[in-house]
C-alpha positions in Angstrom: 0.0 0.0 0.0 1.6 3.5 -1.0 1.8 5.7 2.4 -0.7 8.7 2.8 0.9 11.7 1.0 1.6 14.6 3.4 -0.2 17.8 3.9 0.9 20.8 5.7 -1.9 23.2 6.3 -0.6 26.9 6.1 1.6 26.0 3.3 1.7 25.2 -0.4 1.8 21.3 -0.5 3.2 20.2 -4.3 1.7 16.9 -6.2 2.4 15.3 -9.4 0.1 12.3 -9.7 -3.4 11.9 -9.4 -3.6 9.6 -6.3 -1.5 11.1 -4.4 -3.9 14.4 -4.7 -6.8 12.1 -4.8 -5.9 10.9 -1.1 -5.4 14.3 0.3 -8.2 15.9 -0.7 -10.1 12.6 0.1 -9.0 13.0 3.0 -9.5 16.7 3.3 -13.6 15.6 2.9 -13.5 13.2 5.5 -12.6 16.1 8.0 -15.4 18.4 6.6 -13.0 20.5 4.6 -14.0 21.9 1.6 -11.5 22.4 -1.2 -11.6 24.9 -4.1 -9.3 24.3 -7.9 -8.4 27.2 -9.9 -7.4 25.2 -13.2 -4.5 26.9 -15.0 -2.1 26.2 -18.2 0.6 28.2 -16.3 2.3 31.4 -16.7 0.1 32.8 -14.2 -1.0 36.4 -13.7 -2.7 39.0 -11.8 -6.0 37.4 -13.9 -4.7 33.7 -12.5 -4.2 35.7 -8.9 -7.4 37.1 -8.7 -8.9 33.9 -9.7 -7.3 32.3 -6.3 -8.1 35.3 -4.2 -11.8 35.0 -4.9 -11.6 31.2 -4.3 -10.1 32.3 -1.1 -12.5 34.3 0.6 -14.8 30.8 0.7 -14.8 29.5 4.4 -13.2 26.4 5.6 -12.0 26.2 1.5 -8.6 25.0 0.8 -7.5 26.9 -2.2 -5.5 24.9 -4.5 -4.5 25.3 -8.5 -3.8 22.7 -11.5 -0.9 23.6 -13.6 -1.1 21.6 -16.9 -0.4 22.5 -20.1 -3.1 20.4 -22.0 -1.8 18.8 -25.4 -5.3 18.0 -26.5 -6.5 21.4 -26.6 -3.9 22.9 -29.3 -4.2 22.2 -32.9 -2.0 21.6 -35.6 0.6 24.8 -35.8 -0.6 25.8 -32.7 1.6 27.4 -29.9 1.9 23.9 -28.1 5.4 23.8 -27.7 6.0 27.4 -27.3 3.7 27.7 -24.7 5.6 29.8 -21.6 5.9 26.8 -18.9 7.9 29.1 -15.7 6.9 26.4 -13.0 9.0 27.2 -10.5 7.8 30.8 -10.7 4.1 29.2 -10.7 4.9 27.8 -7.5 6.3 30.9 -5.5 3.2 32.7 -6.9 0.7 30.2 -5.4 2.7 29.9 -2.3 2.6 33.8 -2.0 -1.0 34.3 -2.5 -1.7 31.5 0.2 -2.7 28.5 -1.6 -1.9 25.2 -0.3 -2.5 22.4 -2.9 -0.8 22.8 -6.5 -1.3 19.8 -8.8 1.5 19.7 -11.7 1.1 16.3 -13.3 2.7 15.2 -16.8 0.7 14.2 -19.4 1.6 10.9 -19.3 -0.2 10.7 -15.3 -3.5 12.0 -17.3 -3.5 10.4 -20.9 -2.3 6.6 -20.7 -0.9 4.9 -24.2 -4.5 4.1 -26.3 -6.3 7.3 -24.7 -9.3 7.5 -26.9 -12.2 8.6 -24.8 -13.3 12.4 -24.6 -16.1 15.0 -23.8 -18.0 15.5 -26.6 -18.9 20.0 -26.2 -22.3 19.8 -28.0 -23.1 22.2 -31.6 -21.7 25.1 -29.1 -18.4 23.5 -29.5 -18.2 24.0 -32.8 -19.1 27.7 -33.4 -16.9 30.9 -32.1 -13.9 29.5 -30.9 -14.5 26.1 -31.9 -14.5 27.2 -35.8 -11.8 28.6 -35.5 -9.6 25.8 -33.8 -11.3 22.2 -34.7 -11.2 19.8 -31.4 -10.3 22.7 -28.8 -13.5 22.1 -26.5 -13.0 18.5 -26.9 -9.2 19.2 -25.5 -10.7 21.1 -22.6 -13.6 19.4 -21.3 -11.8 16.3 -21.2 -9.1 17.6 -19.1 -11.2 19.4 -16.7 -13.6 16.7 -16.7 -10.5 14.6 -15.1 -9.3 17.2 -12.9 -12.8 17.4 -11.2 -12.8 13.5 -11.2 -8.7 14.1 -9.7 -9.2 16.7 -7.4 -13.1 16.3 -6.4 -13.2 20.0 -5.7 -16.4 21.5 -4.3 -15.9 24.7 -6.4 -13.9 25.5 -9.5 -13.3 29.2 -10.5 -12.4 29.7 -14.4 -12.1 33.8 -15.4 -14.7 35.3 -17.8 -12.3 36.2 -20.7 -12.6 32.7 -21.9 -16.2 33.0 -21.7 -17.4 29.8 -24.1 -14.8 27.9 -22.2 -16.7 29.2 -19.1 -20.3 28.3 -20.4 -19.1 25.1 -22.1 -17.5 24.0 -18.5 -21.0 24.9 -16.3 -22.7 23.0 -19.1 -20.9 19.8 -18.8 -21.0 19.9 -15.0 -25.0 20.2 -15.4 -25.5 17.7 -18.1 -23.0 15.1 -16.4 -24.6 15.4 -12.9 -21.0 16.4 -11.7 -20.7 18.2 -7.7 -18.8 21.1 -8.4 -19.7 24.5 -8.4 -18.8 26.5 -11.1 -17.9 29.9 -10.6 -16.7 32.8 -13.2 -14.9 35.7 -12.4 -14.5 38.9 -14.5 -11.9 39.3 -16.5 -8.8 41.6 -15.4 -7.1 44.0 -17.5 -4.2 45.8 -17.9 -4.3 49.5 -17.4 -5.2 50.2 -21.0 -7.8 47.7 -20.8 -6.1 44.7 -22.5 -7.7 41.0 -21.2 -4.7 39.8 -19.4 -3.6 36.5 -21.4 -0.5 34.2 -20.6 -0.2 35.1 -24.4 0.5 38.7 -24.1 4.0 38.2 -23.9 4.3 37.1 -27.5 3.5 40.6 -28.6 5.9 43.2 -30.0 5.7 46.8 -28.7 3.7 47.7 -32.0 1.5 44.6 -31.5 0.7 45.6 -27.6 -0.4 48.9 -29.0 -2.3 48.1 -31.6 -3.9 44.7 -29.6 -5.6 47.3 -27.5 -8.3 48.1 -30.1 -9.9 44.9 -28.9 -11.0 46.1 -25.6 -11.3 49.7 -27.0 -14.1 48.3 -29.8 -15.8 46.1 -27.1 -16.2 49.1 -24.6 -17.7 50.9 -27.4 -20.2 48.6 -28.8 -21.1 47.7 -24.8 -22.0 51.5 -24.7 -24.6 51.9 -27.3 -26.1 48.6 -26.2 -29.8 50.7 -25.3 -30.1 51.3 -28.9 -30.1 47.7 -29.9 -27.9 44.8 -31.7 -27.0 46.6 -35.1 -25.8 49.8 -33.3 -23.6 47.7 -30.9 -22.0 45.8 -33.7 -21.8 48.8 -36.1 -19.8 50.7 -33.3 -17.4 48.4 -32.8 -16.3 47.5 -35.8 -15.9 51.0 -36.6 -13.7 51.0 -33.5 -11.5 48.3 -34.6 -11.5 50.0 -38.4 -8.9 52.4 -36.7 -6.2 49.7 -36.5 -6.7 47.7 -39.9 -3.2 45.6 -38.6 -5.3 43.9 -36.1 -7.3 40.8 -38.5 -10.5 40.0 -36.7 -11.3 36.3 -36.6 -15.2 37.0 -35.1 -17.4 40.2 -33.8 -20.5 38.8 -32.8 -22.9 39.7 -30.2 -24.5 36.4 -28.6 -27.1 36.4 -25.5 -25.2 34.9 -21.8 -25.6 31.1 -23.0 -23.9 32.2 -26.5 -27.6 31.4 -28.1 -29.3 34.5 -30.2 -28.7 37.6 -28.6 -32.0 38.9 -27.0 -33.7 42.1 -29.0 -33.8 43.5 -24.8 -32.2 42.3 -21.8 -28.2 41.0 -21.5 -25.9 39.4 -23.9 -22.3 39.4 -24.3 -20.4 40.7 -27.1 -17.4 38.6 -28.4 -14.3 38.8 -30.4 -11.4 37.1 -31.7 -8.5 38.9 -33.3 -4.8 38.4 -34.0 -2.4 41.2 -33.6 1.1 39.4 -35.6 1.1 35.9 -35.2 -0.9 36.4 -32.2 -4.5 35.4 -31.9 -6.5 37.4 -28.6 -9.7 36.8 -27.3 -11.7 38.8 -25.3 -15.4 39.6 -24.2 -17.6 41.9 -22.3 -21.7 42.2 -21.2 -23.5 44.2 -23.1 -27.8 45.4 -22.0 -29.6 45.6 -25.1 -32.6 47.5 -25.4 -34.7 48.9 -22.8 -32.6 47.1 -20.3 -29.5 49.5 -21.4 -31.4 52.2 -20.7 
């Protein structure tokens, strides 16, 4: 029998595999602890931070993150390899903010030789984000799935900049009966009002400049919101028209669960962009109609 893996409360307690979490927080459970994942790819920032400081304020939680940077969510010519992977940094960031559970496995302690079973998304999967980049929901359900069956956390916090990944997520957890709480946090941005993105740091000085267009059209379009759908859209694209270097992927405006926007009430308003070689999402609510007002 392998021994019971140690826990230190107060401190940040470091796992690779999934049983050796799987005990602790088993264990955690049986002493009426609750326990709270903040699932990351790395590279964490003040997004990532404020993520854990939310999850934090939940009494008798223990705060922990994943750090996993999920092969089956990149596609072909994707930044997979590239990917910015500063663990050790990682580490003195969640030991800093207070957390006490980090879970860095490999991807061979989550995908065995012959892995062939995924999460299916649904039709949502395949639209916005899921055009673009064939198979990505597929990638992330599945490993979230298995982090929720890893760590059996009572909540899960995931920000709002990736905001299908955020709807796709609470979806599966309704449809597959699954305990945890879902819980989306706004998205933070840089003092120019750039969506902080682990990606970010792939941009050139001109690209950072012009990448702020993004927010800039988004805020616009968000303002006109009382006079209805066409004037939201119209408005930002004309926003974005002042930086023709930035190529949109997708403007659209969608209502919360990315169905039709409503002709009155809230929706959200979406884009996809690349500034270089570097694609940017970002998102913000919109009230259309008589509820803008």
């Amino acid at each position: 029998m392998n021994p019971s893996p140690k826990f230190t409360r107060g401190q940040l307690n470091t796992f690779q595999t999934p049983g050796e979490i799987n005990r602790v927080t088993a264990a955690l459970h049986a002493v009426g602890r609750k326990v709270a994942l903040v699932p990351t790819m790395g590279a964490l920032h003040a997004g990532h931070r404020e993520l854990l400081r939310r999850a934090k304020r939940l009494p008798n939680t223990v705060v922990g993150a994943s750090i996993f940077v999920n092969p089956l969510q990149f596609g072909q010519g994707e930044d997979f390899e590239a990917y910015p992977r500063p663990l050790d940094r990682d580490l003195e960031v969640l030991a800093g903010i207070g957390a006490e559970l980090a879970f860095v496995p490999k991807a061979d302690d989550l995908y065995a030789d012959g892995h062939a079973v995924t999460v299916h998304p649904g039709p949502l999967g395949d639209e916005l984000e899921g055009a673009a980049r064939p198979g990505h929901f597929a990638g992330v359900l599945t490993v979230v799935a298995k982090l929720f069956n890893i760590v059996t956390p009572d909540y899960a916090f995931f920000g709002e900049k990736d905001y299908q990944q955020l709807v796709l997520v609470k979806r599966m957890v309704r449809d597959l009966n699954m305990p945890t709480r879902v819980i989306g946090v706004p998205t933070v941005r840089e003092h120019d009002g750039l969506a902080l993105s682990s990606r970010n740091v792939y941009l050139s000085e001109e690209e950072r400049a012009d990448a702020g267009v993004l927010s800039a059209a988004l805020a616009a379009g968000a303002h006109v919101g009382r006079e209805g759908a066409d004037a939201v859209l119209s408005l930002a694209k004309q926003t974005l028209a002042a930086r023709p270097s930035v190529a949109v992927d997708y403007l659209e405006l969608r209502g919360t669960d990315l169905g039709p926007a409503p002709a009155d009430g809230e929706a959200r308003l979406l884009i996809a962009a690349r500034a270089g070689r570097t694609r940017l999402i970002d998102n913000v609510p919109v009230l259309l109609g008589a509820a803008g007002e």
